[in-house]
PDB file of N, CA, C and O in Angstrom, chain B, residues numbered from 101:
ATOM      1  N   UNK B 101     -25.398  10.370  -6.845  1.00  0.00           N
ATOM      2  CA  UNK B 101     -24.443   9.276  -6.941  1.00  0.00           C
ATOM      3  C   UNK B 101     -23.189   9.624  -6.142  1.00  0.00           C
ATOM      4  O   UNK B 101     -22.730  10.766  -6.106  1.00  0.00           O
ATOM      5  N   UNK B 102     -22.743   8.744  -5.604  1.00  0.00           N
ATOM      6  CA  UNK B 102     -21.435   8.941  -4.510  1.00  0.00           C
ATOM      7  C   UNK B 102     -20.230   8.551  -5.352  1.00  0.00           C
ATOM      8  O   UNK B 102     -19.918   7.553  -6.001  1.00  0.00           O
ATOM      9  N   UNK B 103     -19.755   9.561  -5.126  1.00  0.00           N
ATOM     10  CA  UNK B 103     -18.177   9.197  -5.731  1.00  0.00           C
ATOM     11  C   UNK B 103     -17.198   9.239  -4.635  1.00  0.00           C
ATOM     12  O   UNK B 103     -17.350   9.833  -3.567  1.00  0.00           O
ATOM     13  N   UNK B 104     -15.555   8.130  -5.229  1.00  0.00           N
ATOM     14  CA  UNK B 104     -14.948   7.319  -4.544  1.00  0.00           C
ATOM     15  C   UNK B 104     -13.988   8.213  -4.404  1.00  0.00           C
ATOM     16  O   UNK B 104     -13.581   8.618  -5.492  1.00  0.00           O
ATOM     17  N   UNK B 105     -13.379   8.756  -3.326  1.00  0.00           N
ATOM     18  CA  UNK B 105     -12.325   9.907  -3.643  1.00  0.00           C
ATOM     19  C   UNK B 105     -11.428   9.320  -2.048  1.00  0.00           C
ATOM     20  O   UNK B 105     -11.868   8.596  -1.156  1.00  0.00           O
ATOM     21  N   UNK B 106     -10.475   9.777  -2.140  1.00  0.00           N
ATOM     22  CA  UNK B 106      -9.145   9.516  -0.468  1.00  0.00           C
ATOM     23  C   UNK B 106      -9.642  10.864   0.512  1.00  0.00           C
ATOM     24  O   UNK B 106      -9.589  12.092   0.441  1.00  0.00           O
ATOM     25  N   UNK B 107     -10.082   9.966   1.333  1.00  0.00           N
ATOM     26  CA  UNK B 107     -10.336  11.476   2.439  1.00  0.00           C
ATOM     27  C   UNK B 107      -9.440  11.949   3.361  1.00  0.00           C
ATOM     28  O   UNK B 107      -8.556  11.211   3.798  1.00  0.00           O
ATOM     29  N   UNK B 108      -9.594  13.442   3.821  1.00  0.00           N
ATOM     30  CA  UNK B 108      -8.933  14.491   4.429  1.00  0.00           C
ATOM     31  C   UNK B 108      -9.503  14.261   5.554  1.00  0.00           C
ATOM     32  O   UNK B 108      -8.665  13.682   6.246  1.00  0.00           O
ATOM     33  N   UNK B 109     -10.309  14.369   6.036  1.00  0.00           N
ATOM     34  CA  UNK B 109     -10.784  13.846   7.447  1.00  0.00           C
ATOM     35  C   UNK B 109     -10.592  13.044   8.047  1.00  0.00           C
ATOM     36  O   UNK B 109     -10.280  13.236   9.222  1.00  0.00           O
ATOM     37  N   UNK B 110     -10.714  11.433   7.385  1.00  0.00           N
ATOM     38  CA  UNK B 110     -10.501  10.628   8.348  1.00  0.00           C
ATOM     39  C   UNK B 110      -9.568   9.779   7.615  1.00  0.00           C
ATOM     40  O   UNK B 110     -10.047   8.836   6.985  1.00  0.00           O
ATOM     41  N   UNK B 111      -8.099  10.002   7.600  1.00  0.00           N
ATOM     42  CA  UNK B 111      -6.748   9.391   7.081  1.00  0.00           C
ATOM     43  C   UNK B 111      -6.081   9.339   8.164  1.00  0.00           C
ATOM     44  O   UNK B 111      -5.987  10.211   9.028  1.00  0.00           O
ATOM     45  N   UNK B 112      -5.444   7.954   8.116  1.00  0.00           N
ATOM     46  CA  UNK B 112      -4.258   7.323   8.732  1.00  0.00           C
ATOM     47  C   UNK B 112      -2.760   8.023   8.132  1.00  0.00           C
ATOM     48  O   UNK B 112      -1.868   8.713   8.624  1.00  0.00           O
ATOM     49  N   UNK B 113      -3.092   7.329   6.583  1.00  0.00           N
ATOM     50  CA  UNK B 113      -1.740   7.306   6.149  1.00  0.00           C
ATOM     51  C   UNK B 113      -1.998   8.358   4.467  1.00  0.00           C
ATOM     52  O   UNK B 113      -1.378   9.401   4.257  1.00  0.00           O
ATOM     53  N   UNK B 114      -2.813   7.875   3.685  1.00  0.00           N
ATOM     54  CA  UNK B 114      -3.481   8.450   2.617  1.00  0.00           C
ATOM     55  C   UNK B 114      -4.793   8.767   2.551  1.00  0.00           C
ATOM     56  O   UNK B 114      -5.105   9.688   1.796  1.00  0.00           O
ATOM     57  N   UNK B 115      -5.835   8.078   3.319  1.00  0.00           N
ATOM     58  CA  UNK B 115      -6.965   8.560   3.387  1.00  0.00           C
ATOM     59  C   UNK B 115      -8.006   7.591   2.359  1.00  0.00           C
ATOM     60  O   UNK B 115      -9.154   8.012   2.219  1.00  0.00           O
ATOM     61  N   UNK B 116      -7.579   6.185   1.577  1.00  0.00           N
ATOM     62  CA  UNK B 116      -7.495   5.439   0.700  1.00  0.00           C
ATOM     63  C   UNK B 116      -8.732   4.945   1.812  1.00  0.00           C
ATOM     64  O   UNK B 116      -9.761   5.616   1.725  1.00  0.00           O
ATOM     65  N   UNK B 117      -8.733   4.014   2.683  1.00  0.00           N
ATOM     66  CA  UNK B 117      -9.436   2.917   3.426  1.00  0.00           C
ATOM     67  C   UNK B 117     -10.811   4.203   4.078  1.00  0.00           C
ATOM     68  O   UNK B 117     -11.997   3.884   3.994  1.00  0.00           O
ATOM     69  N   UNK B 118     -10.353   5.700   4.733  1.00  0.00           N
ATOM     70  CA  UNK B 118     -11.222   6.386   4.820  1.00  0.00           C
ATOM     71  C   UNK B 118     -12.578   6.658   3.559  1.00  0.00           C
ATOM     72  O   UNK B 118     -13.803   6.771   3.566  1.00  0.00           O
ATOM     73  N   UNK B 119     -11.771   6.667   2.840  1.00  0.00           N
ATOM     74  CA  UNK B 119     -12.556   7.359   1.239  1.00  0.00           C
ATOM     75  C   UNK B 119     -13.212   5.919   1.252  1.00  0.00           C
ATOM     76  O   UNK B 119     -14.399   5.970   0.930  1.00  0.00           O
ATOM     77  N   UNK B 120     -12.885   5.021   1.457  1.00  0.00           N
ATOM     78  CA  UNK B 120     -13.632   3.918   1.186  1.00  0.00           C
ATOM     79  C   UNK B 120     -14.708   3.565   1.814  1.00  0.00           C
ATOM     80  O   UNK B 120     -15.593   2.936   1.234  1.00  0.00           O
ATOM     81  N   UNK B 121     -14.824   4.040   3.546  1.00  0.00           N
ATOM     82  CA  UNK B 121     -15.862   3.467   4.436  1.00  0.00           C
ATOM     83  C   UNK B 121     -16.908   4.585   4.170  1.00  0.00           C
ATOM     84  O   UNK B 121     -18.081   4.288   4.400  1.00  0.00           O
ATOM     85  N   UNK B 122     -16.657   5.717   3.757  1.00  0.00           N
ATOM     86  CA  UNK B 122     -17.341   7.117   3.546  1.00  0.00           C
ATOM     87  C   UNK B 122     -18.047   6.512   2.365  1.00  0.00           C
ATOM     88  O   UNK B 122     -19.260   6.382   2.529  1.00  0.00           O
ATOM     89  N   UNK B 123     -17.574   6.123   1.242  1.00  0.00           N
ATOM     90  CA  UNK B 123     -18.161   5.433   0.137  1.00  0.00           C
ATOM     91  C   UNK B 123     -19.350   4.218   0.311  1.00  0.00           C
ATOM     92  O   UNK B 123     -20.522   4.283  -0.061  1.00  0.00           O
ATOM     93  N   UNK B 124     -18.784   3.295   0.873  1.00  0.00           N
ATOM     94  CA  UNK B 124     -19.682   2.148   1.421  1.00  0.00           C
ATOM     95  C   UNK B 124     -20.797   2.579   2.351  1.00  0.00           C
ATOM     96  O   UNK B 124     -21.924   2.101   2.219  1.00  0.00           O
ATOM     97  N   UNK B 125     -20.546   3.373   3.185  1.00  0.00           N
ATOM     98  CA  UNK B 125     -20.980   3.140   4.191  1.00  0.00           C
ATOM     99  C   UNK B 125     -20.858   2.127   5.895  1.00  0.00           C
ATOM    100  O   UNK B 125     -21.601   2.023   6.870  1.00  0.00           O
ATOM    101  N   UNK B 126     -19.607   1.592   5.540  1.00  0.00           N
ATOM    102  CA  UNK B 126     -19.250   1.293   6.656  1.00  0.00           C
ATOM    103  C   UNK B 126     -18.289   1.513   7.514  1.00  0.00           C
ATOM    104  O   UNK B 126     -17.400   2.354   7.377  1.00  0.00           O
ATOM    105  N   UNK B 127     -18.421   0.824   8.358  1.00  0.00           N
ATOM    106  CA  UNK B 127     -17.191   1.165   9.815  1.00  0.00           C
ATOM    107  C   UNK B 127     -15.972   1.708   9.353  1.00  0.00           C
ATOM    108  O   UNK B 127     -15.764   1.232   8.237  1.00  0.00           O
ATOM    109  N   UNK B 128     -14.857   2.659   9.763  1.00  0.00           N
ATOM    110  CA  UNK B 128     -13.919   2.809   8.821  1.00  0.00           C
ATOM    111  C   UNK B 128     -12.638   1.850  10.124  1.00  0.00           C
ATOM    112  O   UNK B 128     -11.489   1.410  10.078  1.00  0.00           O
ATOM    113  N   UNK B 129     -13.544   1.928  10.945  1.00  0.00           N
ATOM    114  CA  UNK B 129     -12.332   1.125  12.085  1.00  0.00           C
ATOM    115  C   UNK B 129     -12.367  -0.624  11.576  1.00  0.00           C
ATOM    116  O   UNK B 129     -11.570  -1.454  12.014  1.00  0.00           O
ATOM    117  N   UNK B 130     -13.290  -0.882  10.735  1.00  0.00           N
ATOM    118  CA  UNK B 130     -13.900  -2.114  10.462  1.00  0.00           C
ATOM    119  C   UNK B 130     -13.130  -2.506   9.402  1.00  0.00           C
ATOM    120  O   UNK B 130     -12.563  -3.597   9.435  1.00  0.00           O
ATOM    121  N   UNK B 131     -13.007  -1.594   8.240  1.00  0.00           N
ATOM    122  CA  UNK B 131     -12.352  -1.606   6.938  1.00  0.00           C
ATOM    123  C   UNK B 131     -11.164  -1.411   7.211  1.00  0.00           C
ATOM    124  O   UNK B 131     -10.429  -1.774   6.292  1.00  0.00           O
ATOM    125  N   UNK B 132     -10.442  -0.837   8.404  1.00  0.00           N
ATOM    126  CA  UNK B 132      -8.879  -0.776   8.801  1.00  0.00           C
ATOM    127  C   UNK B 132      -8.159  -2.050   9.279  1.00  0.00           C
ATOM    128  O   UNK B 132      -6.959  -2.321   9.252  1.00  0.00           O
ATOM    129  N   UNK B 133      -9.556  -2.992   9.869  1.00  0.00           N
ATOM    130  CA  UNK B 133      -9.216  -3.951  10.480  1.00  0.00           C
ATOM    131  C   UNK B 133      -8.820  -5.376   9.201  1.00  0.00           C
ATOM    132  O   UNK B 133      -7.804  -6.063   9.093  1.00  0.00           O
ATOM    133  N   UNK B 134      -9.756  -5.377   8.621  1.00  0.00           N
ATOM    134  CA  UNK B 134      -9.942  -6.005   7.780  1.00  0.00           C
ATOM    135  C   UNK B 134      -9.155  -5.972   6.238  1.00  0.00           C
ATOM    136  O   UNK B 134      -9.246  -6.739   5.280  1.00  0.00           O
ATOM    137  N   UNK B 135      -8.541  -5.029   6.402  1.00  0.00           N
ATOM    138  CA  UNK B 135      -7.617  -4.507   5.170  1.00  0.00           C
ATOM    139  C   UNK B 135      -5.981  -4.946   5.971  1.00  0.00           C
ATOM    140  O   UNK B 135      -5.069  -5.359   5.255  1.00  0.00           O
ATOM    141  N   UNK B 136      -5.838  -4.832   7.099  1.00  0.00           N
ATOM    142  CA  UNK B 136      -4.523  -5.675   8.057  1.00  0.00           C
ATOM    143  C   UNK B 136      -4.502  -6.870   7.879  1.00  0.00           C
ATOM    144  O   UNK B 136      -3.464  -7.356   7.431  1.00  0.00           O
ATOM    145  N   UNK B 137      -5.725  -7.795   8.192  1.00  0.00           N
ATOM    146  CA  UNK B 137      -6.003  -9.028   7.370  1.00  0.00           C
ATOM    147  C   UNK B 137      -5.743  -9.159   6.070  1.00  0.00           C
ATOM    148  O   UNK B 137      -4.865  -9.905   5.636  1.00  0.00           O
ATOM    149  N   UNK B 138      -6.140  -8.777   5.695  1.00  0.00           N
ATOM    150  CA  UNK B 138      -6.012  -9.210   3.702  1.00  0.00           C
ATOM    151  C   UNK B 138      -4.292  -8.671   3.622  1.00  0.00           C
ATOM    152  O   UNK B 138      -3.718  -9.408   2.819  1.00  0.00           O
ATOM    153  N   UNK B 139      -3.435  -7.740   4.143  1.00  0.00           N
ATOM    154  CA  UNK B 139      -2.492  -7.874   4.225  1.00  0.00           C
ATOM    155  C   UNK B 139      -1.421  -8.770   4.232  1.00  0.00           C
ATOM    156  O   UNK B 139      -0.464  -8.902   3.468  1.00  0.00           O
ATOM    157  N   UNK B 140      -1.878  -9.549   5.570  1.00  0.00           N
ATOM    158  CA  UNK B 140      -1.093 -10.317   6.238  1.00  0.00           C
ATOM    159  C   UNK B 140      -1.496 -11.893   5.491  1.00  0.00           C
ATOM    160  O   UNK B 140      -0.735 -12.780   5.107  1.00  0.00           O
ATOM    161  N   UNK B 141      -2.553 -11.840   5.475  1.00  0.00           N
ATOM    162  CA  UNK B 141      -3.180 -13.296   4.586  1.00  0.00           C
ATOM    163  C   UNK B 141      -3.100 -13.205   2.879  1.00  0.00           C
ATOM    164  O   UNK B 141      -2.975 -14.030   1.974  1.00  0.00           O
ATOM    165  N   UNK B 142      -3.202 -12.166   2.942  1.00  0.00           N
ATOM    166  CA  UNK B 142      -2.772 -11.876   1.491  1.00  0.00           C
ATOM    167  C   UNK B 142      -1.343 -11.921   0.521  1.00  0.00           C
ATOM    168  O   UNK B 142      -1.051 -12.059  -0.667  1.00  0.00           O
ATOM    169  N   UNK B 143      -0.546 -11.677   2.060  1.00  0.00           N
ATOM    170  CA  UNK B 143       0.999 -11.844   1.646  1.00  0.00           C
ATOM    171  C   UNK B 143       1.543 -10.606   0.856  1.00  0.00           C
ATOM    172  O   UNK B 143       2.532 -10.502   0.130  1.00  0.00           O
ATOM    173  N   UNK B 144       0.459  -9.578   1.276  1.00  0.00           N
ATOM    174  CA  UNK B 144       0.886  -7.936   0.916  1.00  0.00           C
ATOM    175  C   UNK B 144       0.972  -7.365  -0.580  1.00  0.00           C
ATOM    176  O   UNK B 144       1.625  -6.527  -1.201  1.00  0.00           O
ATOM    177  N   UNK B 145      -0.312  -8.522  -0.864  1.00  0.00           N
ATOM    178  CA  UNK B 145      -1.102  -8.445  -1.844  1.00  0.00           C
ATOM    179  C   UNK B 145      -2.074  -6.909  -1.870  1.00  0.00           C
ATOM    180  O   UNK B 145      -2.221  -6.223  -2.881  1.00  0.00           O
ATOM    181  N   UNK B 146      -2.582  -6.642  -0.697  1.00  0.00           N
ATOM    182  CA  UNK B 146      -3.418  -5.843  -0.989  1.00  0.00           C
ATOM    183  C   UNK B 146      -2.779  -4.589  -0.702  1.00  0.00           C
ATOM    184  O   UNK B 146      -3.405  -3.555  -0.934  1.00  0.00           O
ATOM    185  N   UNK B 147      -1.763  -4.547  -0.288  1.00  0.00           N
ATOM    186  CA  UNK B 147      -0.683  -3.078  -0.205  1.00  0.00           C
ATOM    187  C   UNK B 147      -0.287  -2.702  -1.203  1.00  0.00           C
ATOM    188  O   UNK B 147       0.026  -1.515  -1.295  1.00  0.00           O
ATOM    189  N   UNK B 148      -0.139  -3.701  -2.473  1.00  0.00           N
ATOM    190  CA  UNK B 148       0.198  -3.215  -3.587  1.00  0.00           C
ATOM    191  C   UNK B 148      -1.310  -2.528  -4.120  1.00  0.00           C
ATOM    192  O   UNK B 148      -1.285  -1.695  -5.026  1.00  0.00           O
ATOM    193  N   UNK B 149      -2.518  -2.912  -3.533  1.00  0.00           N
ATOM    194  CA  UNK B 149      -3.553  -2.417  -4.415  1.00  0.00           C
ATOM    195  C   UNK B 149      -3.703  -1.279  -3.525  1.00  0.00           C
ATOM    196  O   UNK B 149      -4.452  -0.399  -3.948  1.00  0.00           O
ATOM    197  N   UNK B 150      -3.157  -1.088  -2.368  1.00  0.00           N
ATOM    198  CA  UNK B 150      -3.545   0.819  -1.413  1.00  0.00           C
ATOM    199  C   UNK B 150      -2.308   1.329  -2.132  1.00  0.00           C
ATOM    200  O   UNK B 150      -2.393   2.554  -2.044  1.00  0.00           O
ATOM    201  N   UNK B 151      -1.261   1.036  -2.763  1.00  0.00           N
ATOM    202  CA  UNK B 151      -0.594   2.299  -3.283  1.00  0.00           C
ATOM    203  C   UNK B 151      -1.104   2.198  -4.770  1.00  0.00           C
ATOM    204  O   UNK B 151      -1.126   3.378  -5.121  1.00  0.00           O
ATOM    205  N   UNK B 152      -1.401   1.661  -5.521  1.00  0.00           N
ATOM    206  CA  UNK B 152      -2.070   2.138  -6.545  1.00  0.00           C
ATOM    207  C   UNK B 152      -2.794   2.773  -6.697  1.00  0.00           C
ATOM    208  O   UNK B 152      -2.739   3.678  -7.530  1.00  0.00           O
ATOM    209  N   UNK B 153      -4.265   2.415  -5.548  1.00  0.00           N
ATOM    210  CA  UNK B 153      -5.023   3.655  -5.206  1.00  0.00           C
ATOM    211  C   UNK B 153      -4.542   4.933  -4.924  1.00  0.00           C
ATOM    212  O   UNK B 153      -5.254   5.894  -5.217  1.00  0.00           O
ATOM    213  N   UNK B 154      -3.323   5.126  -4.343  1.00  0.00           N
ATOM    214  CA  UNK B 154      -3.544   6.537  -3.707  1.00  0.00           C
ATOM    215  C   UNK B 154      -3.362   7.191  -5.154  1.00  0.00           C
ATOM    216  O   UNK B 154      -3.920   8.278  -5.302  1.00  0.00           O
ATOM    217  N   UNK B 155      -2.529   6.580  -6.430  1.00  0.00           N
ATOM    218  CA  UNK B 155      -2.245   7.458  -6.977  1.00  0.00           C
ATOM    219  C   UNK B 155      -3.762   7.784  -8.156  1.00  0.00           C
ATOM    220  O   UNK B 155      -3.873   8.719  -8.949  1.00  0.00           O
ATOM    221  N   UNK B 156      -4.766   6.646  -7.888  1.00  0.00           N
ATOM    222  CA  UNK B 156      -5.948   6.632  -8.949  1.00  0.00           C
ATOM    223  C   UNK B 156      -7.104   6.767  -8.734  1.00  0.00           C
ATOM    224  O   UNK B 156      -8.017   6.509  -9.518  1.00  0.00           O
ATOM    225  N   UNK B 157      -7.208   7.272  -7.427  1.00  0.00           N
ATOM    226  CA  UNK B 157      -8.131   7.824  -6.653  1.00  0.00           C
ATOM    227  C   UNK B 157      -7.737   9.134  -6.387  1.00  0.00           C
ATOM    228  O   UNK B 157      -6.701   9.486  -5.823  1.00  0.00           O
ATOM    229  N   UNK B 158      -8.757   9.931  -6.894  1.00  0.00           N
ATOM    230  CA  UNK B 158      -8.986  11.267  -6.301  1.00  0.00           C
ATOM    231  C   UNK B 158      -8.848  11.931  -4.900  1.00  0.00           C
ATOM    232  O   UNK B 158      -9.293  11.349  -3.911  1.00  0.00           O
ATOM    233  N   UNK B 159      -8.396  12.830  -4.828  1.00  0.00           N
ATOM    234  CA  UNK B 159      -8.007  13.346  -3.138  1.00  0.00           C
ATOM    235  C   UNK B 159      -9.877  14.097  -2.924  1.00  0.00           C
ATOM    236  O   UNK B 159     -10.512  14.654  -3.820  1.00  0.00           O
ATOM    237  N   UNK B 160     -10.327  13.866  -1.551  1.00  0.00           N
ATOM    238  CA  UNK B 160     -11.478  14.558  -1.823  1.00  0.00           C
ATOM    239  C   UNK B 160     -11.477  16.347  -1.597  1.00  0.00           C
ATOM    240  O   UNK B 160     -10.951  16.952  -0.661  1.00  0.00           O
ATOM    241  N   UNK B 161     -11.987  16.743  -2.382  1.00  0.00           N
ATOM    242  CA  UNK B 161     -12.330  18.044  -2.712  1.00  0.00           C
ATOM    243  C   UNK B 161     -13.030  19.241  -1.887  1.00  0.00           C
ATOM    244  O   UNK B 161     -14.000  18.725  -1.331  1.00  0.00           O
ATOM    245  N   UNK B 162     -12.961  20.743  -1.532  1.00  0.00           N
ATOM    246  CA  UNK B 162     -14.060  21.268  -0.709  1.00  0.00           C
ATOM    247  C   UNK B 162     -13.112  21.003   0.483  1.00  0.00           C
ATOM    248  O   UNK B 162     -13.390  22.095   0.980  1.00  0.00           O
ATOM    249  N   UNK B 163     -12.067  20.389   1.530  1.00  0.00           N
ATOM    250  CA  UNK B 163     -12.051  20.066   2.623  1.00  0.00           C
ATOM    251  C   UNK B 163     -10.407  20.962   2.797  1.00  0.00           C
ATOM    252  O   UNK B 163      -9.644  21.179   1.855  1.00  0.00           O
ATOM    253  N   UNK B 164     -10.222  21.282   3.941  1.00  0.00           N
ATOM    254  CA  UNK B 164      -8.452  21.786   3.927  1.00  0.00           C
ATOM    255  C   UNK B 164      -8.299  21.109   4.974  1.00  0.00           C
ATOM    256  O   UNK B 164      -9.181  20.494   5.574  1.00  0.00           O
ATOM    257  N   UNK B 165      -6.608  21.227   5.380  1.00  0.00           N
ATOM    258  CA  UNK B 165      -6.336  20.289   6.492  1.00  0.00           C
ATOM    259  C   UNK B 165      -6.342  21.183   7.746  1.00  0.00           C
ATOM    260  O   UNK B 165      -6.140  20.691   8.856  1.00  0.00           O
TER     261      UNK B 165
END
């Protein structure tokens, strides 16, 4: 089973949208794109839900910077 954790590898800012495409399985350039959208259409709706995450999501584990 895959668990949902903020990744060290492939982070912008927290690693929140990384941990996520690693999770899914998809594009993480795809989920960056598309998370700018829901931003902007969202009215920064979904920025309040990437800083909640960073703090309720796990940092992933095993990796150094």
């Amino acid at each position: 089973m895959k668990k949902l954790y903020r990744s060290r590898k492939n982070r912008k800012l927290a690693g929140v949208i990384g941990g996520l495409a690693d999770y899914t399985g998809w594009d993480v350039t795809l989920l960056r794109i598309l998370f700018a959208l829901g931003v902007i259409i969202g009215y920064g709706s979904l920025a309040l839900i990437y800083l909640i995450w960073i703090f309720v999501v796990p940092d992933e584990e095993g990796t150094t910077y």
